[in-house]
Biotite code that builds the C-alpha atoms (Angstrom):
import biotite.structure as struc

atoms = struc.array([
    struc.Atom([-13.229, 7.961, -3.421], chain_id="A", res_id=1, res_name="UNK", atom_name="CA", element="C"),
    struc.Atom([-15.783, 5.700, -4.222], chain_id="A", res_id=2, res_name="UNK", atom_name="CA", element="C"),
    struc.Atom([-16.610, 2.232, -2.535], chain_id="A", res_id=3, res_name="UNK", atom_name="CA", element="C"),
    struc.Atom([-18.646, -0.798, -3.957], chain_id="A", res_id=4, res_name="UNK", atom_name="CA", element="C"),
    struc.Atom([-20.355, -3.026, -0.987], chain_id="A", res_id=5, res_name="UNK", atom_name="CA", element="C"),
    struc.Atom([-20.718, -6.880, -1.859], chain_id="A", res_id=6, res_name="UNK", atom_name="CA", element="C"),
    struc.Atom([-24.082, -8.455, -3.529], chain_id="A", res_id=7, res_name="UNK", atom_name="CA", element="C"),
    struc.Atom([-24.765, -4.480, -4.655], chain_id="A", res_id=8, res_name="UNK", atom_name="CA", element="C"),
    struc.Atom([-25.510, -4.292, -8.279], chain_id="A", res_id=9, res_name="UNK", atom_name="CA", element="C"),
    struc.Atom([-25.362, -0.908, -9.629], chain_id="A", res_id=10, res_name="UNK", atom_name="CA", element="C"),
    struc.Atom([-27.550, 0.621, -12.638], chain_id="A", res_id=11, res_name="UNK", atom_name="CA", element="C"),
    struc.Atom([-26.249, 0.046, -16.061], chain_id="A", res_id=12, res_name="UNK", atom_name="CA", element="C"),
    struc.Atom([-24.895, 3.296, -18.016], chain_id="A", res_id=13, res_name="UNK", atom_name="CA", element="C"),
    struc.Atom([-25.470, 3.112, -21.514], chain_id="A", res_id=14, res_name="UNK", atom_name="CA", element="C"),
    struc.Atom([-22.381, 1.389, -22.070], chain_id="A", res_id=15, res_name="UNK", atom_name="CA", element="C"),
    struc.Atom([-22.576, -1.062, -19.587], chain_id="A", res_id=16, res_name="UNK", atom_name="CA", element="C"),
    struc.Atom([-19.828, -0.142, -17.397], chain_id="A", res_id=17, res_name="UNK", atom_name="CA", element="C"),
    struc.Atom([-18.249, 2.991, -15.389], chain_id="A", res_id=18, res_name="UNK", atom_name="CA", element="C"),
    struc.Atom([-16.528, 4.944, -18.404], chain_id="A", res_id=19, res_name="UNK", atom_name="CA", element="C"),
    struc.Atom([-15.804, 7.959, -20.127], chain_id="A", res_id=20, res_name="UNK", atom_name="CA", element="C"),
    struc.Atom([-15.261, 6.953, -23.881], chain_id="A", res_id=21, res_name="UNK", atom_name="CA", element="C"),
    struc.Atom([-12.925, 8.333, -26.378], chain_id="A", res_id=22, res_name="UNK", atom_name="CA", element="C"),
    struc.Atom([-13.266, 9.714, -29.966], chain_id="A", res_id=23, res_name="UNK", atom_name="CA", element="C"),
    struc.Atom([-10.857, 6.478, -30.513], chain_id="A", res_id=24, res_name="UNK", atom_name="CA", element="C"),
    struc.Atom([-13.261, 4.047, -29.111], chain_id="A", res_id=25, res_name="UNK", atom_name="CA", element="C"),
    struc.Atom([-11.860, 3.173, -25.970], chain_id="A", res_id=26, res_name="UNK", atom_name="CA", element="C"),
    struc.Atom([-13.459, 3.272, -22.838], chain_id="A", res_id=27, res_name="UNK", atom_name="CA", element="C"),
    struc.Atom([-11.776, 4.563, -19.928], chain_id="A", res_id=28, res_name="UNK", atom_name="CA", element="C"),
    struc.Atom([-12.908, 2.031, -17.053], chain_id="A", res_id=29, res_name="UNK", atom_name="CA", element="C"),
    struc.Atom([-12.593, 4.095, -13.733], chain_id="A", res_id=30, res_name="UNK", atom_name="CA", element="C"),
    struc.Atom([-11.294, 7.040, -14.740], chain_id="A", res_id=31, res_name="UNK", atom_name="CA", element="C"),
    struc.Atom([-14.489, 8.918, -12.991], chain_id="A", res_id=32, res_name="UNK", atom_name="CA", element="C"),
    struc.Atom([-13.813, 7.075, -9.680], chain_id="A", res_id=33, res_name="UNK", atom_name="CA", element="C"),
    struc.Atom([-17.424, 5.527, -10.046], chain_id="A", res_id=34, res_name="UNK", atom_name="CA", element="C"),
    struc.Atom([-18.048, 1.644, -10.173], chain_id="A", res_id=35, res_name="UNK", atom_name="CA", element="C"),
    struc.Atom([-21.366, 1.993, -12.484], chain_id="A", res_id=36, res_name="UNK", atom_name="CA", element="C"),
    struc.Atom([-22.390, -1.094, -14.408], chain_id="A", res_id=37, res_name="UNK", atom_name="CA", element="C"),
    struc.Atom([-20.598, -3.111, -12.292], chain_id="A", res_id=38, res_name="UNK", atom_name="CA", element="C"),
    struc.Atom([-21.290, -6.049, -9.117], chain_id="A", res_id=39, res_name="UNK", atom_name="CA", element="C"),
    struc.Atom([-19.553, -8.044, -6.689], chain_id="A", res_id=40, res_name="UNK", atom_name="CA", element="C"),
    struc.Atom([-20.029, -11.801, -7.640], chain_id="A", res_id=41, res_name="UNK", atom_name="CA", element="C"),
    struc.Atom([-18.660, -14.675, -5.706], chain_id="A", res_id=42, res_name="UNK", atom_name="CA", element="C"),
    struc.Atom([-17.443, -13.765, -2.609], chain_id="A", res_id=43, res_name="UNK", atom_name="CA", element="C"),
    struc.Atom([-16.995, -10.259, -0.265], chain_id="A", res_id=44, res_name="UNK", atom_name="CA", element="C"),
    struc.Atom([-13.878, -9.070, -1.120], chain_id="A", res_id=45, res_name="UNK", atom_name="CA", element="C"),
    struc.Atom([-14.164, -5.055, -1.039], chain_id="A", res_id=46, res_name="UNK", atom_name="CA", element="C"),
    struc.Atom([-13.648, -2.790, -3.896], chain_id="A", res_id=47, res_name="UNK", atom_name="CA", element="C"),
    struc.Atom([-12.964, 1.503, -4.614], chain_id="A", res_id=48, res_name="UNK", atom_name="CA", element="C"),
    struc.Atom([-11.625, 3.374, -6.606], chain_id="A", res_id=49, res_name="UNK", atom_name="CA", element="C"),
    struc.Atom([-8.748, 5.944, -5.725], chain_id="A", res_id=50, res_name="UNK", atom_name="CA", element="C"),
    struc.Atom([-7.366, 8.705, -7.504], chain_id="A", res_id=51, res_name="UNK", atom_name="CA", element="C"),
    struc.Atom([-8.237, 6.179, -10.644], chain_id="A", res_id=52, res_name="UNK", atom_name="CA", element="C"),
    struc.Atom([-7.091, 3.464, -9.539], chain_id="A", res_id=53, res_name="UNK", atom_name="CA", element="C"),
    struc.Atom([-9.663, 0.231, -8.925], chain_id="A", res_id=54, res_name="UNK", atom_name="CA", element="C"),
    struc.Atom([-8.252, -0.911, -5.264], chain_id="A", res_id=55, res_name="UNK", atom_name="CA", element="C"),
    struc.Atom([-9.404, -4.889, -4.346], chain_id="A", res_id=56, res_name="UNK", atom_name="CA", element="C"),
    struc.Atom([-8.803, -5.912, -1.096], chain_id="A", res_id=57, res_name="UNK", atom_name="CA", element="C"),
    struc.Atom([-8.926, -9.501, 0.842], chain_id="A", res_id=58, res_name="UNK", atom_name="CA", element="C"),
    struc.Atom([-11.717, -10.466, 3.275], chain_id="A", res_id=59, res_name="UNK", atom_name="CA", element="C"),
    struc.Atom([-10.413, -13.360, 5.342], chain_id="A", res_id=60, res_name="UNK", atom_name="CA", element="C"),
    struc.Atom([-13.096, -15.785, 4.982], chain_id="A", res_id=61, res_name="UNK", atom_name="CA", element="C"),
    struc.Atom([-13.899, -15.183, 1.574], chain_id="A", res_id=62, res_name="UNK", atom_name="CA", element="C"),
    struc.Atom([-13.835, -17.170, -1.735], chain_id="A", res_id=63, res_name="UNK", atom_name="CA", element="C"),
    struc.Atom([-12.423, -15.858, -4.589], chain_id="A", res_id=64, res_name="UNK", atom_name="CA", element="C"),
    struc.Atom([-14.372, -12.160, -5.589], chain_id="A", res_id=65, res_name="UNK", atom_name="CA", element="C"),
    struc.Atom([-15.026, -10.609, -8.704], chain_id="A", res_id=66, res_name="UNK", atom_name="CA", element="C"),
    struc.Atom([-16.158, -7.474, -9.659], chain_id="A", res_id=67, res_name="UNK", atom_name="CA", element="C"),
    struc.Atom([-17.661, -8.168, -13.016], chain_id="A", res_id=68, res_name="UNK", atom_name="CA", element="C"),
    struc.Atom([-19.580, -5.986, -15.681], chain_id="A", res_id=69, res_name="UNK", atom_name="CA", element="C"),
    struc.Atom([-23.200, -6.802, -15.644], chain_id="A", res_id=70, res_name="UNK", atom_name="CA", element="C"),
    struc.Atom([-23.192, -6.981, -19.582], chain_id="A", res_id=71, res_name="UNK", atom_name="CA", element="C"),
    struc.Atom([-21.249, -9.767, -21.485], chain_id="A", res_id=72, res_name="UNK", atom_name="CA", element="C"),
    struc.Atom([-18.651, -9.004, -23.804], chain_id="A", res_id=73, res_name="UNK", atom_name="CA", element="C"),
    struc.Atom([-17.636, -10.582, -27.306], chain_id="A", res_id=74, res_name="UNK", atom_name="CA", element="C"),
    struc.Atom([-15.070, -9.504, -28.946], chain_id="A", res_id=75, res_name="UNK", atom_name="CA", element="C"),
    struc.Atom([-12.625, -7.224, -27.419], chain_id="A", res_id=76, res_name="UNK", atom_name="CA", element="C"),
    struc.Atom([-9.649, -5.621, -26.347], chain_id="A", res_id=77, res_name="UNK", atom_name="CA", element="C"),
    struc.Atom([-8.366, -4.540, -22.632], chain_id="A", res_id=78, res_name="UNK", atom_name="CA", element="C"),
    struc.Atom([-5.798, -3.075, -21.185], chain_id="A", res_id=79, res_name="UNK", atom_name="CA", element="C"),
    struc.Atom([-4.145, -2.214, -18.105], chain_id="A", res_id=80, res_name="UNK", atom_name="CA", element="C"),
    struc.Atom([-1.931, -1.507, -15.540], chain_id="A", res_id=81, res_name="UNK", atom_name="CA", element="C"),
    struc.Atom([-1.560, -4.177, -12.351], chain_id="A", res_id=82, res_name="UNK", atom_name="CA", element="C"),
    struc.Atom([0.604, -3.885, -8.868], chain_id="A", res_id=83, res_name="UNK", atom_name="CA", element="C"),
    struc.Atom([-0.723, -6.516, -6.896], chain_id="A", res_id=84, res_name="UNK", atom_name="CA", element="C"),
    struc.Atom([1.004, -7.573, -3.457], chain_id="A", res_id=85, res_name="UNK", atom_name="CA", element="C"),
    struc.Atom([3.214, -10.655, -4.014], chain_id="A", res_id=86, res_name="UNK", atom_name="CA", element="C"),
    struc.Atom([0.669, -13.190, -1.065], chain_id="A", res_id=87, res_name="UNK", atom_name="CA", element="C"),
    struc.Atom([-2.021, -12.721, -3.468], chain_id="A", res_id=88, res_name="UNK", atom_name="CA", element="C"),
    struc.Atom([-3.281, -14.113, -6.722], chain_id="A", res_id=89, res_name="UNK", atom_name="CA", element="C"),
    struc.Atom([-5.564, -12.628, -8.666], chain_id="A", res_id=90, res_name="UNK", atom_name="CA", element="C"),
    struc.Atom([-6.305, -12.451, -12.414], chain_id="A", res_id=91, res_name="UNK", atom_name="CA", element="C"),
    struc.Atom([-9.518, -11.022, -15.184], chain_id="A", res_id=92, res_name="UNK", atom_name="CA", element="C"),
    struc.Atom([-12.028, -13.090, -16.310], chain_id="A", res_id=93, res_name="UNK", atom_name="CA", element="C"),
    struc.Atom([-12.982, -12.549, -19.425], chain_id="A", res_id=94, res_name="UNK", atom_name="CA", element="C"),
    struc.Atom([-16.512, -14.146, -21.685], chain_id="A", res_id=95, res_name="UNK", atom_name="CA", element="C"),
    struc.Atom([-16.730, -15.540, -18.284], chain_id="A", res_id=96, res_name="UNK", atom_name="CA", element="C"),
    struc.Atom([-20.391, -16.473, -16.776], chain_id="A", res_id=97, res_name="UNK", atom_name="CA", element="C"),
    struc.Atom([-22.435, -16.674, -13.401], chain_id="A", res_id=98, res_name="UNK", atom_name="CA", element="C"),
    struc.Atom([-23.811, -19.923, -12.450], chain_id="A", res_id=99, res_name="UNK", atom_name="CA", element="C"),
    struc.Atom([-27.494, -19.891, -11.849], chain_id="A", res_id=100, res_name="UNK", atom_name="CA", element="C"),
    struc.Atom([-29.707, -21.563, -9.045], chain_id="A", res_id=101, res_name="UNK", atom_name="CA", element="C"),
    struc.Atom([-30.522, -25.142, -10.783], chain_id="A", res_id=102, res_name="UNK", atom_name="CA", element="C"),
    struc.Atom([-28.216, -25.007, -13.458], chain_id="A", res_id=103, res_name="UNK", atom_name="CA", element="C"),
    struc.Atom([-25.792, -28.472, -13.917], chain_id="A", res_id=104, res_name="UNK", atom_name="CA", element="C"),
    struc.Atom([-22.499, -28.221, -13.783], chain_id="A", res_id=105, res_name="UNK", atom_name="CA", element="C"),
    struc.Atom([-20.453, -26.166, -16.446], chain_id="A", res_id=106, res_name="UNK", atom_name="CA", element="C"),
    struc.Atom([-19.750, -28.267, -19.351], chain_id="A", res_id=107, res_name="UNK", atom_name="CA", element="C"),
    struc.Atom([-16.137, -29.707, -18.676], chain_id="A", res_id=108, res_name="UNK", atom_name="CA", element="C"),
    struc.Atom([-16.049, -29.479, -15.164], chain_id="A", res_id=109, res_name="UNK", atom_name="CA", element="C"),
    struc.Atom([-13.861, -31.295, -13.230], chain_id="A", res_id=110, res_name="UNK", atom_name="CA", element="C"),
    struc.Atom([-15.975, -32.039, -10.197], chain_id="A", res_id=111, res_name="UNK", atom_name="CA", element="C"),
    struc.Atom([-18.841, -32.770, -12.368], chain_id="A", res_id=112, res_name="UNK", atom_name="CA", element="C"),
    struc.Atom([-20.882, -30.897, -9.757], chain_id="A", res_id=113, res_name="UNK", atom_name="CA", element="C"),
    struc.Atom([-23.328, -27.602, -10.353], chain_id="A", res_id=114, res_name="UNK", atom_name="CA", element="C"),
    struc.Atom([-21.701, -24.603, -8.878], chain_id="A", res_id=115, res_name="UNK", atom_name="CA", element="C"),
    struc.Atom([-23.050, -22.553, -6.051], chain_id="A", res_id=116, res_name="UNK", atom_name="CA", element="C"),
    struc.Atom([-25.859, -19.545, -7.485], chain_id="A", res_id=117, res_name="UNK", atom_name="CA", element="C"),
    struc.Atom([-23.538, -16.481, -8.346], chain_id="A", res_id=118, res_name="UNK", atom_name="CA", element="C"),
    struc.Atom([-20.376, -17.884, -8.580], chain_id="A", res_id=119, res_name="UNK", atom_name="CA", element="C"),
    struc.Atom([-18.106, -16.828, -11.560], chain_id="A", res_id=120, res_name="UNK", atom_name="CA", element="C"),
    struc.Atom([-16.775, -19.397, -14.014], chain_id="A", res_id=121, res_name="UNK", atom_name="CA", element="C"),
    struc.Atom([-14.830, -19.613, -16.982], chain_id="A", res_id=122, res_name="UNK", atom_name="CA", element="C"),
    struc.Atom([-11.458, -18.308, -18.716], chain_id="A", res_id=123, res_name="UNK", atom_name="CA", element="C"),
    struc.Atom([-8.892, -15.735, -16.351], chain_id="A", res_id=124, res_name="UNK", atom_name="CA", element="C"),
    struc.Atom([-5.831, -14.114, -17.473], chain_id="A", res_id=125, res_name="UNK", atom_name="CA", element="C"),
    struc.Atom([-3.826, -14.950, -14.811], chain_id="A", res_id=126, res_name="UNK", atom_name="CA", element="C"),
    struc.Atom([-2.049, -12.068, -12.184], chain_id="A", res_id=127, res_name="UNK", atom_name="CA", element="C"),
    struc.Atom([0.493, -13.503, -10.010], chain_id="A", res_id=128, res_name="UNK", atom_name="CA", element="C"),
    struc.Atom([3.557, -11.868, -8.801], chain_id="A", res_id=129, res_name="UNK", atom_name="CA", element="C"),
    struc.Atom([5.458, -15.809, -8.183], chain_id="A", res_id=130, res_name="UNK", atom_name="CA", element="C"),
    struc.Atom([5.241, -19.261, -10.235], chain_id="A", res_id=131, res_name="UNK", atom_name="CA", element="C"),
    struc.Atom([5.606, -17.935, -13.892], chain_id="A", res_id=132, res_name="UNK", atom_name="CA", element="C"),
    struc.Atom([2.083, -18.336, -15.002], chain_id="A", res_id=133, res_name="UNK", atom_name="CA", element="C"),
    struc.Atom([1.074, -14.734, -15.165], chain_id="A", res_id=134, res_name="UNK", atom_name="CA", element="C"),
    struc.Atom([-0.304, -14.004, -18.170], chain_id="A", res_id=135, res_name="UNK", atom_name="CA", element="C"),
    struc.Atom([-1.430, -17.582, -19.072], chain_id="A", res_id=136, res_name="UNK", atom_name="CA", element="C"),
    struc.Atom([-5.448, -18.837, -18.942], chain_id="A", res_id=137, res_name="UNK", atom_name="CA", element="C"),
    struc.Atom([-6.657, -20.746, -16.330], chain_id="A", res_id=138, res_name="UNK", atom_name="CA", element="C"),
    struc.Atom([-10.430, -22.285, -16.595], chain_id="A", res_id=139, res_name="UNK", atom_name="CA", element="C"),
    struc.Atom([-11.218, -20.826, -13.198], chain_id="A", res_id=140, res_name="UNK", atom_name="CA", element="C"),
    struc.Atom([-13.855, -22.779, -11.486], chain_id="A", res_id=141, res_name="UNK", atom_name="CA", element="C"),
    struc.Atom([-14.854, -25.470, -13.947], chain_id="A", res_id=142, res_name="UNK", atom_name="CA", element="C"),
    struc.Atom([-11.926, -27.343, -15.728], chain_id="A", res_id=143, res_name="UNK", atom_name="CA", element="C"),
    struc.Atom([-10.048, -26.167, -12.915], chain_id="A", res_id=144, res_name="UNK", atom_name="CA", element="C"),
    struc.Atom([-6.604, -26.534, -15.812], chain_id="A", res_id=145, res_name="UNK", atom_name="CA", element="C"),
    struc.Atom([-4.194, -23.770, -17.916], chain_id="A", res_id=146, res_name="UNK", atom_name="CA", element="C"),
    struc.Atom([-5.989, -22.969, -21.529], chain_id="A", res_id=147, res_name="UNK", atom_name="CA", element="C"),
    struc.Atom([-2.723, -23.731, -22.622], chain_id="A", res_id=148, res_name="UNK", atom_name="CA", element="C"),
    struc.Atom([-2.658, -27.089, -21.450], chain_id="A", res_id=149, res_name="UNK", atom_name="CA", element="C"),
    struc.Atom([-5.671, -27.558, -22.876], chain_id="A", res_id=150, res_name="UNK", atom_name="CA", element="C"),
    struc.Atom([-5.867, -26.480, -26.463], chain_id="A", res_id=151, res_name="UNK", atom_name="CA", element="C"),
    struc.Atom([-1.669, -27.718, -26.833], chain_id="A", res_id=152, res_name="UNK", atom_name="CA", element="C"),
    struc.Atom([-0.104, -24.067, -27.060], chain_id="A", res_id=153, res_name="UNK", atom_name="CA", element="C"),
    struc.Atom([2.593, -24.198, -24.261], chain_id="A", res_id=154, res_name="UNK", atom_name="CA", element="C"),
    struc.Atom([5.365, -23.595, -26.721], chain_id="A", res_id=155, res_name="UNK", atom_name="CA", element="C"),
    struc.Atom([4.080, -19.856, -26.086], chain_id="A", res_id=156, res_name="UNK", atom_name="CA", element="C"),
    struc.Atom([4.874, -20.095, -22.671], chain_id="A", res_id=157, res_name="UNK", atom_name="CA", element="C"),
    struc.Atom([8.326, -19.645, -22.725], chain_id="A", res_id=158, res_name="UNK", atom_name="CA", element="C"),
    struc.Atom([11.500, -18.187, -20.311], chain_id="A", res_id=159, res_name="UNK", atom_name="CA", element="C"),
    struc.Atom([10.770, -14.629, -21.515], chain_id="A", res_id=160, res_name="UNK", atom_name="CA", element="C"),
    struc.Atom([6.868, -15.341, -21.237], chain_id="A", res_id=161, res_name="UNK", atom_name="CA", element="C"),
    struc.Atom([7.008, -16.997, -17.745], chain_id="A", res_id=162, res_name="UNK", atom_name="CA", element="C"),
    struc.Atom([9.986, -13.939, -16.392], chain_id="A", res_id=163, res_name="UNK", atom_name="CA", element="C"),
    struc.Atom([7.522, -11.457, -18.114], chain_id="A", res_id=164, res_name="UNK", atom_name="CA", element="C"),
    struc.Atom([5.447, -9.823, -14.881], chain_id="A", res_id=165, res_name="UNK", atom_name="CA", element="C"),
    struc.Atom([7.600, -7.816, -12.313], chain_id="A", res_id=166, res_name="UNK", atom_name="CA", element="C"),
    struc.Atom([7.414, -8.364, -9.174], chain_id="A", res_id=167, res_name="UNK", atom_name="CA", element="C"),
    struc.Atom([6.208, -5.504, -6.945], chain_id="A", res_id=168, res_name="UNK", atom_name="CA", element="C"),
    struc.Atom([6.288, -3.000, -10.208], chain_id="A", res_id=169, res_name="UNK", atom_name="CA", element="C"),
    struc.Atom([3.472, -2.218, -11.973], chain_id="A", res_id=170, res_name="UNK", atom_name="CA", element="C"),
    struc.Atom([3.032, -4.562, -15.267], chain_id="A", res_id=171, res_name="UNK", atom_name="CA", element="C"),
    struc.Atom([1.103, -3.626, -18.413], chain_id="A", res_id=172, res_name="UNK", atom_name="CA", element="C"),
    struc.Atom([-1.349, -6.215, -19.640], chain_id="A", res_id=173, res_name="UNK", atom_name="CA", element="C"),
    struc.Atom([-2.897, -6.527, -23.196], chain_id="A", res_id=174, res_name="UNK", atom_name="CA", element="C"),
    struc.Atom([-5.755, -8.753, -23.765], chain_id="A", res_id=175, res_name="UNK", atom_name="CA", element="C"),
    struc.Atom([-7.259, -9.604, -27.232], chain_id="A", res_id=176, res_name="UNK", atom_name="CA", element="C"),
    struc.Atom([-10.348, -11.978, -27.707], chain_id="A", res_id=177, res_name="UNK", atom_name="CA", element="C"),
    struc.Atom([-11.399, -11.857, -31.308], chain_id="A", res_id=178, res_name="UNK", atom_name="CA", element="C"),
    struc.Atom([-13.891, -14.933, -32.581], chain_id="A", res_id=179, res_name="UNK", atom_name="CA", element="C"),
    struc.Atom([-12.312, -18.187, -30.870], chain_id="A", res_id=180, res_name="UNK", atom_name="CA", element="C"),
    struc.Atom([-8.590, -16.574, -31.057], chain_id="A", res_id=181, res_name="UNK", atom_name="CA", element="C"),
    struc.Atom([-7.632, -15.082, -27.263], chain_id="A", res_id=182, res_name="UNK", atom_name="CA", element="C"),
    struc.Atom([-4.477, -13.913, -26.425], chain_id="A", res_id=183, res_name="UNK", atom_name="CA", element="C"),
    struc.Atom([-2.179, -11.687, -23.638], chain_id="A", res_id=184, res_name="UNK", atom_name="CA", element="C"),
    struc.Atom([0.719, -9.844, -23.634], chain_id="A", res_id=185, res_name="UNK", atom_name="CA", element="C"),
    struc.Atom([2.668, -8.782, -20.677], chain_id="A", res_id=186, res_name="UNK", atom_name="CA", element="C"),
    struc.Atom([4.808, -5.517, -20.749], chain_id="A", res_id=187, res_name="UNK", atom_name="CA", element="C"),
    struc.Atom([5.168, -6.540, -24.708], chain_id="A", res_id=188, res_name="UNK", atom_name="CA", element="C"),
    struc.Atom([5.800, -9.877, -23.945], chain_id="A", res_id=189, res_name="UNK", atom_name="CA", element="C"),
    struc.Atom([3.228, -12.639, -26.024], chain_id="A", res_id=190, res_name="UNK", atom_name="CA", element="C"),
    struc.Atom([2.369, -15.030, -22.857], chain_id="A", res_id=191, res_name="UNK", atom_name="CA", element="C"),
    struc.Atom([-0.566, -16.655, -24.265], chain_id="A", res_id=192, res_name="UNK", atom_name="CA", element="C"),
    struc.Atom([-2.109, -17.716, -27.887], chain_id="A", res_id=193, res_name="UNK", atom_name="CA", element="C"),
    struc.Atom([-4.584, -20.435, -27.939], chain_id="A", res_id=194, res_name="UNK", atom_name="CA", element="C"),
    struc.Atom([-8.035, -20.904, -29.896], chain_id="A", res_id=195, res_name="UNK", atom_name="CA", element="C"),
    struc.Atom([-11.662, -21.847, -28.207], chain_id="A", res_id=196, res_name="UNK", atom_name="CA", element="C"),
    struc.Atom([-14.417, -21.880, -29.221], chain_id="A", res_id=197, res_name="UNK", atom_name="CA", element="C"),
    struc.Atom([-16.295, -22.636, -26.010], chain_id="A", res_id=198, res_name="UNK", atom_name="CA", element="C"),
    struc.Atom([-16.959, -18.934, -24.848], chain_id="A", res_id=199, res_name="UNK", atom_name="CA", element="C"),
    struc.Atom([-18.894, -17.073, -27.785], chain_id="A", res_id=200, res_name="UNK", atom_name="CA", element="C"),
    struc.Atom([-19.336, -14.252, -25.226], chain_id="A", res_id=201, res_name="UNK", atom_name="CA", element="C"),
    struc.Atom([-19.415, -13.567, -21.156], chain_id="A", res_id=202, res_name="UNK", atom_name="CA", element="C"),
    struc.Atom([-18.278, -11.010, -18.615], chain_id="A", res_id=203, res_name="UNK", atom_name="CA", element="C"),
    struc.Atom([-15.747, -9.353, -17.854], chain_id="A", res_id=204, res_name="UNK", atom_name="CA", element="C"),
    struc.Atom([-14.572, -9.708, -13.972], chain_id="A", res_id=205, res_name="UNK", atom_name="CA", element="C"),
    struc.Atom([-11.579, -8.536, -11.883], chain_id="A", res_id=206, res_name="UNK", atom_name="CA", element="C"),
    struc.Atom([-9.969, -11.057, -9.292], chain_id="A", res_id=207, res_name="UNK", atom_name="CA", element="C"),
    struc.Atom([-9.369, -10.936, -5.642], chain_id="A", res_id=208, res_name="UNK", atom_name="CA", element="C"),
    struc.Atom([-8.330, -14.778, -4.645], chain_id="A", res_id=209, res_name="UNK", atom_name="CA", element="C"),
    struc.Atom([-9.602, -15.922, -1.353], chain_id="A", res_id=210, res_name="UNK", atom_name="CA", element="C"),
    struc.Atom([-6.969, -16.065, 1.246], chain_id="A", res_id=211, res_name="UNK", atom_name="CA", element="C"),
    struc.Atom([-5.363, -18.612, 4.188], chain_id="A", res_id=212, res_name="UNK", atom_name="CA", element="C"),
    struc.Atom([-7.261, -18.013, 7.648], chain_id="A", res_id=213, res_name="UNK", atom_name="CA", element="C"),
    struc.Atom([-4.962, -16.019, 9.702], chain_id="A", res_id=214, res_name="UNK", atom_name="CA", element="C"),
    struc.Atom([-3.510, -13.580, 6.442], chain_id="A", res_id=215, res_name="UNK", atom_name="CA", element="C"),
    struc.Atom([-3.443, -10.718, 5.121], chain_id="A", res_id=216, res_name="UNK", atom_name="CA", element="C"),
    struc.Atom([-5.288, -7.696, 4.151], chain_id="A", res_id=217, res_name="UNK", atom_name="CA", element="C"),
    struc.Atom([-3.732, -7.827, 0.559], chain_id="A", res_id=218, res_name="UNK", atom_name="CA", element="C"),
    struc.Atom([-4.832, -6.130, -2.089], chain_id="A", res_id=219, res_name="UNK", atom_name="CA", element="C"),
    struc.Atom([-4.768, -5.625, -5.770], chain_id="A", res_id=220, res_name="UNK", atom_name="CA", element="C"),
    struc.Atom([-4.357, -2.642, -7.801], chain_id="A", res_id=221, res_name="UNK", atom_name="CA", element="C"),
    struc.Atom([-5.633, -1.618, -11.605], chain_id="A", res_id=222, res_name="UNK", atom_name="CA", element="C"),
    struc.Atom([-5.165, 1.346, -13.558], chain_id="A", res_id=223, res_name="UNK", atom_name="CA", element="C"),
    struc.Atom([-5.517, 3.431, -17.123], chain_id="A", res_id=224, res_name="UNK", atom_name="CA", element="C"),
    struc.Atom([-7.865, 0.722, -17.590], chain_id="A", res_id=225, res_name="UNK", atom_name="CA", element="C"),
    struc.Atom([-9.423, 0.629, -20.935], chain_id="A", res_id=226, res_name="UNK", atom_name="CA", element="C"),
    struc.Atom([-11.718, -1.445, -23.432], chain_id="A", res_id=227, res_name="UNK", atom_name="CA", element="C"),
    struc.Atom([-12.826, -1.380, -26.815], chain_id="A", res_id=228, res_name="UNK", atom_name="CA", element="C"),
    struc.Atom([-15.012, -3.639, -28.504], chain_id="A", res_id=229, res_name="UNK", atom_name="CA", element="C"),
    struc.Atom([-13.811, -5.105, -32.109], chain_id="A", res_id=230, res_name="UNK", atom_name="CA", element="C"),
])
C-alpha cells in the first residue's frame, strides 16, 4: 500500500504517470500500487492505492480534490472500473487545467471571477451513484453547466443513458477524446457525444467532491485503470 499526501508532487516517469505499459499500448494506471507522475490539486482529500485499486477518501473541510497527472493529455482513451459510496459525487477531469496565481478568470466562467492558484477547471465525466447524470460532462469550476446543455446534444442523454451506472456495483466507464469529438460510455451504454473545441489538451484528474460539515468519511474507488493515447 501506497499513500499520496496533499500539495506532494511526485517525479515524472517517462510516461508521465504511474504505469506499466502494454505491447498494445495501454497503460496500466496503478497496477504497481505507486502514484508516480501524479499530485493532489485543489483540496486535501487523501489518496492510495490498494491491492490495485486507487482509494479517494473525504476530508471534511475540504473542496473538491483531484489527483491529476502532471502532464496534459490530447487525444485519448480511458478506461475503468468505479464503486463509489452513494453520499458522494465524484467524476474525471479530463484536458482539464490548473489555474495560476494572476491569471483572469477561465474564459466562460460564470462568476466572471479568477479562480484560486491550483484549483482544477474544466470538462468532468461525471460519477454519481443518484440523479441520472453519470456519465454526462459537467464544466467543473468555470461554466459551472452539463457539456450537453451546452453544445445541444441531450437527445444522448436518454432513459437507458441516465439508468446506465449501478448503484453500489462497480460500473465500467469508457472515455474517448479525439480532436474536438469527446464522448463516454457506461457499462456499454453511449451517455455522452458532444463536440468542443475549447480544450485542445489538459490533465487528466480523479474526483473526490467536498463534503457537508458533519459527514462522512466516503470514499471512491478505481480500478484496471488504463490509457492510451490516439
Amino acid at each position: 500500500m501506497k499513500t499520496l499526501l496533499p500539495a506532494l508532487l511526485i517525479a515524472l516517469a517517462v510516461t508521465g504517470c504511474a504505469t506499466s505499459k502494454s505491447s498494445s499500448g495501454w497503460e496500466h494506471w496503478f497496477a504497481d500500487g505507486k502514484l508516480d507522475g501524479f499530485q493532489v490539486v485543489s483540496g486535501t482529500a487523501s489518496y492510495k492505492v490498494e491491492n490495485g485499486v486507487l482509494i479517494g477518501t473525504t476530508v471534511e473541510g475540504s473542496p473538491n480534490t483531484f489527483l491529476a497527472t502532471a502532464k496534459p493529455c490530447k487525444d485519448f482513451e480511458l478506461q475503468f472500473e468505479v464503486n463509489v459510496d452513494e453520499q458522494l459525487n465524484s467524476g474525471v477531469q479530463v484536458r482539464s487545467h490548473l489555474a495560476k496565481e494572476g491569471d483572469p478568470a477561465p474564459e466562460g466562467s460564470k462568476s466572471g471571477k479568477p479562480l484560486p492558484a491550483g484549483r482544477m477547471y474544466g470538462p468532468q465525466c461525471e460519477i454519481a451513484a443518484t440523479g441520472g447524470k453519470s456519465g454526462d460532462f459537467y464544466d467543473e469550476a468555470r461554466r459551472g453547466t452539463w457539456w450537453s446543455i451546452l453544445t445541444k446534444t441531450e437527445a444522448v442523454c436518454t432513459d437507458a443513458a441516465k439508468a446506465a451506472f449501478k448503484k453500489d456495483e462497480w460500473n465500467h466507464y469508457r472515455i474517448v477524446v479525439k480532436g474536438d469529438h469527446y464522448q463516454s460510455w457506461i457499462n456499454g451504454v453511449l451517455t455522452a457525444d458532444f463536440k468542443q473545441p475549447g480544450d485542445p489538451e489538459g490533465l487528466i484528474g480523479f474526483q473526490v467532491h467536498g463534503i457537508k460539515k458533519g459527514t462522512g468519511p466516503f470514499s471512491v474507488r478505481w480500478r484496471n485503470v488504463k490509457f492510451r493515447k490516439l
